[in-house]
C-alpha positions as CSV (number, residue, x, y, z in Angstrom):
1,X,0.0,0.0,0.0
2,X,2.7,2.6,0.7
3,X,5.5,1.3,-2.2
4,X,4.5,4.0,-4.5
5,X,2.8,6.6,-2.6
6,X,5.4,9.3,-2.1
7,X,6.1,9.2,-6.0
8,X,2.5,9.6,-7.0
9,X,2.4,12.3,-4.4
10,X,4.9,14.4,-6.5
11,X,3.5,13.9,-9.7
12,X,0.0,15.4,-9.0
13,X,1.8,18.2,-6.7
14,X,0.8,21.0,-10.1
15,X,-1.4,23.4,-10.7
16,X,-4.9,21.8,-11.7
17,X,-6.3,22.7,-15.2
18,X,-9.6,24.1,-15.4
19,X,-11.5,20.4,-15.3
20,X,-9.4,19.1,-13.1
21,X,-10.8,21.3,-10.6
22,X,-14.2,21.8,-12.4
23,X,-15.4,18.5,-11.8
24,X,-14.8,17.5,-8.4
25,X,-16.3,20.7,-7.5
26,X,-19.3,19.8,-9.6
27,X,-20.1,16.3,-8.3
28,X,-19.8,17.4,-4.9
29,X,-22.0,20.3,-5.1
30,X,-24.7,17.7,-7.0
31,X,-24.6,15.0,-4.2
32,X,-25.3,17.9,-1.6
33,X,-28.0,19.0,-3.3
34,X,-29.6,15.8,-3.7
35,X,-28.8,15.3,-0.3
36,X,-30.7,18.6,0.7
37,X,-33.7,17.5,-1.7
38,X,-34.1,14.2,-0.7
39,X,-34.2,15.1,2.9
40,X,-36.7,18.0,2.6
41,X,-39.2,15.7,0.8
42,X,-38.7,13.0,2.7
43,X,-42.4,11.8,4.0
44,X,-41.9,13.2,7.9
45,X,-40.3,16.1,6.8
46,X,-41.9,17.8,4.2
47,X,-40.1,21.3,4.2
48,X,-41.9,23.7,3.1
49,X,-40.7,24.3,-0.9
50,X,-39.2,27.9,-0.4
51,X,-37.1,26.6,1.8
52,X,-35.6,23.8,-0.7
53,X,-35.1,26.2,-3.2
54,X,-33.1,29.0,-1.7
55,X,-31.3,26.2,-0.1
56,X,-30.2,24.5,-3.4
57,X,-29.6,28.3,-4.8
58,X,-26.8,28.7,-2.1
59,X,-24.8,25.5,-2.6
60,X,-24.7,26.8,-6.0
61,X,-23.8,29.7,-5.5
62,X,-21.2,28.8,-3.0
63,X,-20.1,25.5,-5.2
64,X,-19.0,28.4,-8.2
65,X,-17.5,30.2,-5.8
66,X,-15.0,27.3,-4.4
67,X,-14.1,26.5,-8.3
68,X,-13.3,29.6,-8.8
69,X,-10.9,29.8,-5.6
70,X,-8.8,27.2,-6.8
71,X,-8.0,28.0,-10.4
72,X,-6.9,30.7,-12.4
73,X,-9.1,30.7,-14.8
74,X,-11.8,31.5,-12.3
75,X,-14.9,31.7,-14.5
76,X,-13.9,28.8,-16.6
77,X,-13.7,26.6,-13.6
78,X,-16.7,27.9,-12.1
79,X,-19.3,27.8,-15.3
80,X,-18.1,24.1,-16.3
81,X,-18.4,23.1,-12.2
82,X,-22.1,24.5,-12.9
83,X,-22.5,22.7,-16.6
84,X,-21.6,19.3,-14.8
85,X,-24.2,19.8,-11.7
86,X,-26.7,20.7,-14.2
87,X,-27.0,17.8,-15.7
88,X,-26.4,15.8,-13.7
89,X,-29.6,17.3,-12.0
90,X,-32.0,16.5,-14.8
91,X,-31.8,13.0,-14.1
92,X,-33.9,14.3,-11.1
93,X,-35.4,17.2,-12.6
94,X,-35.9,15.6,-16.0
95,X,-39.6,14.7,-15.4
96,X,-40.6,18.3,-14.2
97,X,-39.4,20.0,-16.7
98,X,-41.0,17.8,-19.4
99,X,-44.1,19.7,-21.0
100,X,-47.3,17.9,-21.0
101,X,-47.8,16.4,-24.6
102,X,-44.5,18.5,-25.6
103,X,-42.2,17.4,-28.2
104,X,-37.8,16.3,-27.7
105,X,-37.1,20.0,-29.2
106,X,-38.9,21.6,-26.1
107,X,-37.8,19.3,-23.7
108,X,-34.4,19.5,-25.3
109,X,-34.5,23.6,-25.2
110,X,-36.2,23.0,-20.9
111,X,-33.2,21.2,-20.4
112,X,-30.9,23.6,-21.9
113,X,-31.9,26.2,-20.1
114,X,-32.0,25.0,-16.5
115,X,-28.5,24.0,-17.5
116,X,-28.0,27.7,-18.6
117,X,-29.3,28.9,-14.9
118,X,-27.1,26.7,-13.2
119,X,-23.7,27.7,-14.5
120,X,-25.6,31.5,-14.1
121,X,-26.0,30.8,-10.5
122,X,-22.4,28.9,-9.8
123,X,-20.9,32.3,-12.0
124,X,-22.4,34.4,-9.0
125,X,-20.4,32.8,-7.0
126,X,-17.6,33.2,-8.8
127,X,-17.9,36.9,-8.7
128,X,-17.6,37.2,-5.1
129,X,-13.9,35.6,-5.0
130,X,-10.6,36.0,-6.7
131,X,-9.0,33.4,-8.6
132,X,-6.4,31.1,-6.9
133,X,-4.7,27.7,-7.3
134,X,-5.1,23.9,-6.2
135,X,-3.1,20.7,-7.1
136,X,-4.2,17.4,-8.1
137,X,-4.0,16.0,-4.6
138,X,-6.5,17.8,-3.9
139,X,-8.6,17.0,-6.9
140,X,-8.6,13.4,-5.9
141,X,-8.8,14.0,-2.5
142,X,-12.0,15.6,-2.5
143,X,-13.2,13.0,-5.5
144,X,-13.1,10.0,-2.9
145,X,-14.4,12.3,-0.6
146,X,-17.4,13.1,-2.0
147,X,-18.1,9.2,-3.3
148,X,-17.9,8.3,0.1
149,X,-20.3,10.6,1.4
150,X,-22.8,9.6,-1.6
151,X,-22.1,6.3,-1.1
152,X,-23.2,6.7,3.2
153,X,-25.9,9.0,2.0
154,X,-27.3,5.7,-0.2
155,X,-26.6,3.7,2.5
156,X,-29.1,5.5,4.7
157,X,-31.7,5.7,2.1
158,X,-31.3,1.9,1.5
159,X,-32.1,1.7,5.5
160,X,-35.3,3.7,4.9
161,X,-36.9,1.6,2.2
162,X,-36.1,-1.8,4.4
163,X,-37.5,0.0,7.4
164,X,-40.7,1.1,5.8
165,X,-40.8,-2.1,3.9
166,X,-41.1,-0.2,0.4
167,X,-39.2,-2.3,-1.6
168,X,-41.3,-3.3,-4.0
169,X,-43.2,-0.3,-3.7
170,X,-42.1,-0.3,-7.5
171,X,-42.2,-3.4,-9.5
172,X,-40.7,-3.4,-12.0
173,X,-37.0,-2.4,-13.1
174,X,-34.9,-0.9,-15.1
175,X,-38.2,1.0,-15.5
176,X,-41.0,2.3,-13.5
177,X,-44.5,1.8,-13.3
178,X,-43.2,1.5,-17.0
179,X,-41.9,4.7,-17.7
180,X,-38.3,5.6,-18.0
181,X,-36.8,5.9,-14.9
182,X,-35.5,9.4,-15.1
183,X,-38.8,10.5,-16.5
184,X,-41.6,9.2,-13.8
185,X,-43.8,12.1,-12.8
186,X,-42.8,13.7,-9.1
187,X,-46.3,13.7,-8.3
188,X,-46.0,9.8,-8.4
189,X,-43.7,9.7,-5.9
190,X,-45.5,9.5,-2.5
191,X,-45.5,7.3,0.5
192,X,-43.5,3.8,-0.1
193,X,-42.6,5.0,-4.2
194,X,-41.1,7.8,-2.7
195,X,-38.6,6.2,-0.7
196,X,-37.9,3.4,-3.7
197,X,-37.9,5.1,-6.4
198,X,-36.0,8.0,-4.7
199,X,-33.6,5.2,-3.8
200,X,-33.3,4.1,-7.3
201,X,-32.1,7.9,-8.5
202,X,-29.6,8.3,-5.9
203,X,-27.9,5.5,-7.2
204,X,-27.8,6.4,-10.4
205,X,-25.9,9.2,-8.9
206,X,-23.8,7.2,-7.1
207,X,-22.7,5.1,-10.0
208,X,-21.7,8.3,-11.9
209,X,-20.1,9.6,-9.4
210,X,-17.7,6.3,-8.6
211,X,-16.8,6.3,-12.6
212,X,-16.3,9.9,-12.3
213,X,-13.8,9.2,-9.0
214,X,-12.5,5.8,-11.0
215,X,-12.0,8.1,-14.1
216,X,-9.9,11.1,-12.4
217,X,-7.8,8.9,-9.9
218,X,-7.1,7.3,-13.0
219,X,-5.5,10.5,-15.1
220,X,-4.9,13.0,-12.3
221,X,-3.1,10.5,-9.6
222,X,-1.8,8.3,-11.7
223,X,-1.6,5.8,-9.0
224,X,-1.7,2.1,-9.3
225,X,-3.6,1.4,-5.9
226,X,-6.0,3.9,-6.1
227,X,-6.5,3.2,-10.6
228,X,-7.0,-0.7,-9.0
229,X,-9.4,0.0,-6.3
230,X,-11.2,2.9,-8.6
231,X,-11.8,-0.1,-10.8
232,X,-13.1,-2.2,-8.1
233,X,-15.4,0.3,-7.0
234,X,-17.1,0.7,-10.8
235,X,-17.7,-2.9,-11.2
236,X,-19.2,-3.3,-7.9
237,X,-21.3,-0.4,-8.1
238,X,-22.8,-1.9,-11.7
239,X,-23.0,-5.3,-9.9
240,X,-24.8,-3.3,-7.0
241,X,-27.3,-2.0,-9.5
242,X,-28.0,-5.3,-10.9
243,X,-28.3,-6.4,-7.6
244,X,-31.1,-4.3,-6.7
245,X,-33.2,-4.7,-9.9
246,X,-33.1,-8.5,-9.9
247,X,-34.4,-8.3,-6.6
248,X,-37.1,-6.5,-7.8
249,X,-38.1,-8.4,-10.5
250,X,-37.6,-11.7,-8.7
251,X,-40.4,-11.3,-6.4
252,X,-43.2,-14.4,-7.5
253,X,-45.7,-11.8,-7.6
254,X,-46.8,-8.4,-7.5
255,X,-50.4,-7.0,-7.6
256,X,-50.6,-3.3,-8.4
257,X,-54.3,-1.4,-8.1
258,X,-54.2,2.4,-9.3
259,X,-50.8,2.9,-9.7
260,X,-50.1,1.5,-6.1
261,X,-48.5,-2.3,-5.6
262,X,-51.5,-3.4,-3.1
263,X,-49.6,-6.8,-2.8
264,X,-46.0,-8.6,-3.4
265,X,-45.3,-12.2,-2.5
266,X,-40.7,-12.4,-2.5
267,X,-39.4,-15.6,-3.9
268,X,-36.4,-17.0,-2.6
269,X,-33.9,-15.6,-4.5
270,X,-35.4,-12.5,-4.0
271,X,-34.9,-12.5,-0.1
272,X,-31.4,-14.1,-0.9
273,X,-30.7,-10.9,-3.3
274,X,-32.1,-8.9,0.0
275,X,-29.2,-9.9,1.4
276,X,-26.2,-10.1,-0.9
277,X,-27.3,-6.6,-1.7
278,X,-27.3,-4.9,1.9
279,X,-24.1,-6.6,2.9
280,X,-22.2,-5.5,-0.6
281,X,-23.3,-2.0,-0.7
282,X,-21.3,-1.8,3.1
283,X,-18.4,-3.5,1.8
284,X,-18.8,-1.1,-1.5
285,X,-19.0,1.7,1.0
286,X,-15.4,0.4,2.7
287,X,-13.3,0.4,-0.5
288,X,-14.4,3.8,-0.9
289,X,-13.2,4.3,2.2
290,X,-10.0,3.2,2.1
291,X,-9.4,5.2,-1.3
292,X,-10.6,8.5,0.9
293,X,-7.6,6.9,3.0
294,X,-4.7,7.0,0.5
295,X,-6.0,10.2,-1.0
296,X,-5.7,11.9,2.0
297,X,-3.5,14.5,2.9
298,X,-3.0,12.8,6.7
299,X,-1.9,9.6,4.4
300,X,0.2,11.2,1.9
301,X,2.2,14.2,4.1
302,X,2.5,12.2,8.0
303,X,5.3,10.4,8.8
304,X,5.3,7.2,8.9
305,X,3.8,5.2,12.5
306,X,6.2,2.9,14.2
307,X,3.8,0.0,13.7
308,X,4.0,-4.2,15.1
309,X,3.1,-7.2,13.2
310,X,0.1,-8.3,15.6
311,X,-1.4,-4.6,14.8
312,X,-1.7,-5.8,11.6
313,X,-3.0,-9.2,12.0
314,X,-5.7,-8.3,14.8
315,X,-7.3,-5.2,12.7
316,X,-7.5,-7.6,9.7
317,X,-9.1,-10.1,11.4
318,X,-11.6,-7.7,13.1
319,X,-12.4,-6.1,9.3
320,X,-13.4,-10.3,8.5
321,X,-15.5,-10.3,11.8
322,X,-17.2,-7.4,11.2
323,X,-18.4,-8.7,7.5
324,X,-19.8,-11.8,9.2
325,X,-21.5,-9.8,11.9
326,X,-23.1,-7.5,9.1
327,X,-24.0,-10.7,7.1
328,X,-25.5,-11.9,10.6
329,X,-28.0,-8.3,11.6
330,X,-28.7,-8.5,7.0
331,X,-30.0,-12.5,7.7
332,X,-32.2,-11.4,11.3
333,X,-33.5,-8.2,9.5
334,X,-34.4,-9.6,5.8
335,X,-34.9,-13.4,6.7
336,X,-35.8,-14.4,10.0
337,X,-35.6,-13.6,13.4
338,X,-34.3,-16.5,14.5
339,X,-30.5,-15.1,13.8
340,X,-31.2,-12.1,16.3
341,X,-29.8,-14.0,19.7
342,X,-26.6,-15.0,17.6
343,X,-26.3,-11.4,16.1
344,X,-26.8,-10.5,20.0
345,X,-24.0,-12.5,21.1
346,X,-21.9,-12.1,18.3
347,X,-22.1,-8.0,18.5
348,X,-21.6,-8.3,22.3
349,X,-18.1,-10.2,21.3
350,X,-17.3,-8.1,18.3
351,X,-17.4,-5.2,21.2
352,X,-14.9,-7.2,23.0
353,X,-12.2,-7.5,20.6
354,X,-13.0,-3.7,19.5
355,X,-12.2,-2.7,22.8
356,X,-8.9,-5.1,22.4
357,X,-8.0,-3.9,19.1
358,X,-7.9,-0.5,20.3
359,X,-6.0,-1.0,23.6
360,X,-3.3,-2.6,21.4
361,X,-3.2,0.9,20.0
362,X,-4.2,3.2,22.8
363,X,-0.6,3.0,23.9
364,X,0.8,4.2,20.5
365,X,1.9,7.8,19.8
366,X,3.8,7.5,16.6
367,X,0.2,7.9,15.2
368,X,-2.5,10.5,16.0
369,X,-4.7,9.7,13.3
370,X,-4.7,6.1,14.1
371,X,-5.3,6.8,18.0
372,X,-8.3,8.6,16.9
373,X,-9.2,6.2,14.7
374,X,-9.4,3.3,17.0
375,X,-11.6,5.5,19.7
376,X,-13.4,6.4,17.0
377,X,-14.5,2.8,16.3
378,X,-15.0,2.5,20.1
379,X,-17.2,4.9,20.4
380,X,-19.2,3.8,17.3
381,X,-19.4,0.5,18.4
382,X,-20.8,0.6,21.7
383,X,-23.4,3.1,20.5
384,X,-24.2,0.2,17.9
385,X,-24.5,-2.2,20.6
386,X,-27.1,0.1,22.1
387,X,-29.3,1.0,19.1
388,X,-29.3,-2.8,18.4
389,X,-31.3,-4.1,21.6
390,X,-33.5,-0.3,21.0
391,X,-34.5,-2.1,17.2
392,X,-35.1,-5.2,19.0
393,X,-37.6,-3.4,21.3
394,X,-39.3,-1.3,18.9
395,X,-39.2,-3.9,16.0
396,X,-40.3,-6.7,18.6
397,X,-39.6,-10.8,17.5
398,X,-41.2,-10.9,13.5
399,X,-39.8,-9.7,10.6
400,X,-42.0,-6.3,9.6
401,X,-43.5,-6.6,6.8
402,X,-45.1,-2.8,7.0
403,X,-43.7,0.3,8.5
404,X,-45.0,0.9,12.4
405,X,-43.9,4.4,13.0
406,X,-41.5,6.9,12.4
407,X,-38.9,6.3,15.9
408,X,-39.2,2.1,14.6
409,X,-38.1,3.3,11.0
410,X,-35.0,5.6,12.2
411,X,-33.7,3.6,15.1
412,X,-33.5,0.5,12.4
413,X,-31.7,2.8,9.6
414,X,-29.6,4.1,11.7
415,X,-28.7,1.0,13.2
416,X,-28.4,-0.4,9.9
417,X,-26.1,2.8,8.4
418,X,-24.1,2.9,11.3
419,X,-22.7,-1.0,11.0
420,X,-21.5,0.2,7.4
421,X,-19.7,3.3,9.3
422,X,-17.5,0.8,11.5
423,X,-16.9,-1.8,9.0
424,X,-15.2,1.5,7.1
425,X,-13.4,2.6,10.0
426,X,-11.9,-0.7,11.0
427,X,-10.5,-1.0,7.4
428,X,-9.0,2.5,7.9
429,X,-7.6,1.3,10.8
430,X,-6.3,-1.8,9.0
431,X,-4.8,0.7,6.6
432,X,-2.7,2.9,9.1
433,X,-1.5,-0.3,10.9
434,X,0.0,-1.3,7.6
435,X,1.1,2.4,6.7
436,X,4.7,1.8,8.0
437,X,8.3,1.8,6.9
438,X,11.6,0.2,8.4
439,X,11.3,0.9,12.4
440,X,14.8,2.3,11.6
441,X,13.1,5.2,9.6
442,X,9.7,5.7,11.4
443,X,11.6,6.0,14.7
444,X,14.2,8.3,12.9
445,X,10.8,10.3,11.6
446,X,9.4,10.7,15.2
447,X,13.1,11.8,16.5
448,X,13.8,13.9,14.0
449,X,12.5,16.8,11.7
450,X,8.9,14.7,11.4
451,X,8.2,15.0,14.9
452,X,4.7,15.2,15.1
């Protein structure tokens, strides 16, 4: 993991070109917009409209105004960074903007101009700043970055459609209800097709934004590891995808009356697909975290740790103990309840050797990052622990197969999100006990000029 490291470092340490900081800017000020929308709509929130739009007008605004801080060619950077989260948005807005028994060439000239008003809105923001410079680092850094956070941000909204048993709120796939995907009227998206269908766009947006992150770690970093696991990442988000819609369509059958699916019967290989899905779109969520890892600036500019071979060996095997306890809480929440006491137990022991892992480590000060890291996953597990026996109150000894109430449907999500947050931090942790030199050279480090 480290062989190469300090020469990619140099070779992306120049001046960016306009794309090169264009789009990282640009996906990242799409995913927090979606983020914004989807939470605003969401069924229990329901902000009021005005609200949303001013909202998405200021990360706009504030998204041209960071492009144009770090390049020279400030309103280049800043009206492509717009261009890209335009359209990127009509995959959302696609739908709303399509006239009523209009033709392509309006639709086409719609389009165009809500395109036009974003890069308007991101130039504004350019305005207010001067032009200044980045590197590639930091391209890539904040590429990773922001697929991460998508990535978490799916994650969650994956929790809510399990929680409020929605999905097969919509039956059919790569359609829906169908029409093309990107085209289904927003007044069809209520109650349980809300939180599917909405489900279904944000990973679309996810799977452009891991090619995009695959694609520039790929020509700006110029790094083998990070090339290889961008390449991971874009076959497992396709294979995510697939996932998900086979697990759709698998379901024996589906009875829809006036619009609504009024009745769904799962096969077994749907329920099977339930859980492959959950449990790879975690570990998905954990090679995107270890490519935030070794784009980092903490990764690429630290000395390196003093480090021992059990480190090594006991973070490894608590990143394979982790999987099986997710694949455990995905078999008790999807299949049967009859896998809660050993997901009990198991969590209750994967708690132990948490708390063992990160003694190993408490000791250590060769490493800040990796100190915080391991209390980090401390912290994160016990309050795991916690909102595991609060689902197993609320969600009582059956698997649900309707939503009961709002505090049910977040406890479970955010029981659910959160096991995808530590198995991510224990393979950081896994990282930074194999980010290490000669002991020769990381004690010389700490001695010397890299004191920390």
């Amino acid at each position: 993991m480290t062989g190469k490291s300090g020469k990619s470092v140099k070779r992306i340490e120049q001046q960016c070109s306009t794309w090169q900081v264009a789009i990282p800017i640009g996906f990242a000020s799409t995913v927090t917009m979606w983020s914004a929308g989807y939470c605003s709509r969401l069924p229990f929130v329901m902000a009021p409209p005005w609200l949303l739009f001013f909202a998405l007008i200021a990360i706009l605004i504030w998204s041209g105004r960071v492009a144009a801080g770090r390049c020279r060619q400030r309103w280049s950077a800043a009206l492509l960074s717009g261009a890209i989260t335009g359209v990127v948005d009509l995959l959302v807005v696609g739908s709303w903007l399509q006239p009523e028994d209009g033709t392509a060439a309006s639709m086409a000239l719609m389009a165009s101009g809500f395109v036009l008003v974003c890069m308007g809105l991101s130039a504004c923001g350019a305005a207010t700043t001067a032009a200044g410079t980045s590197d590639g680092r930091r391209g890539v850094e904040s590429m990773t970055r922001t697929a991460f956070w998508a990535t978490l941000m799916l994650i969650g909204i994956g929790g809510l459609v399990t929680s409020e048993e929605a999905g097969m709120a919509v039956p059919d796939w790569p359609g829906s209800f169908g029409n093309n995907m990107f085209l289904l009227p927003l007044s069809r998206m209520t109650g349980g097709i809300y939180y599917e269908h909405a489900h279904r766009l944000f990973g679309s947006l996810v799977g452009l934004v891991t090619l995009a992150t695959a694609f520039y770690c790929w020509r700006v970093a110029r790094d083998r590891t990070l090339s290889g696991l961008g390449l991971l990442a874009s076959v497992q988000v396709v294979v995510q995808g697939v996932l998900g819609g086979y697990r759709v369509t698998g379901a024996e059958s589906v009875t829809v009356v006036s619009g609504q699916v009024a009745e769904s019967v799962e096969s077994t290989l749907s329920l099977v697909l339930r859980v492959v899905h959950g449990v790879h779109g975690q570990v998905f969520l954990a090679v995107l975290a270890v490519m935030a890892t070794l784009a980092s600036t903490a990764w690429n500019d630290l000395p390196r740790p003093i480090h021992q071979r059990s480190w090594q060996r006991w973070s490894g095997w608590l990143v394979v103990l982790l999987t099986g306890q997710l694949l455990l809480g995905a078999l008790s929440r999807h299949i049967s309840r009859s896998w809660v006491m050993t997901h009990l137990v198991t969590g209750l022991v994967m708690l132990a050797l948490v708390f063992f892992v990160s003694s190993l480590l408490g000791s250590d000060t060769s490493s800040k990052f990796r100190t915080r890291c391991a209390l980090g996953l401390v912290f994160a597990t016990i309050l795991q622990v916690s909102l595991g026996f609060m689902t197993l109150a609320l969600t009582g000894n059956e698997v649900r197969v309707a939503s009961s109430g709002i505090s049910e449907t977040l406890t479970a999500t955010a029981h659910q999100t959160l096991g995808g947050i530590i198995l991510s931090l224990a393979v950081v942790l896994h990282c930074w006990c194999r980010r290490s030199g000669p002991p020769t050279e990381a004690a010389g480090a700490l001695s010397g000029d890299g004191k920390q």
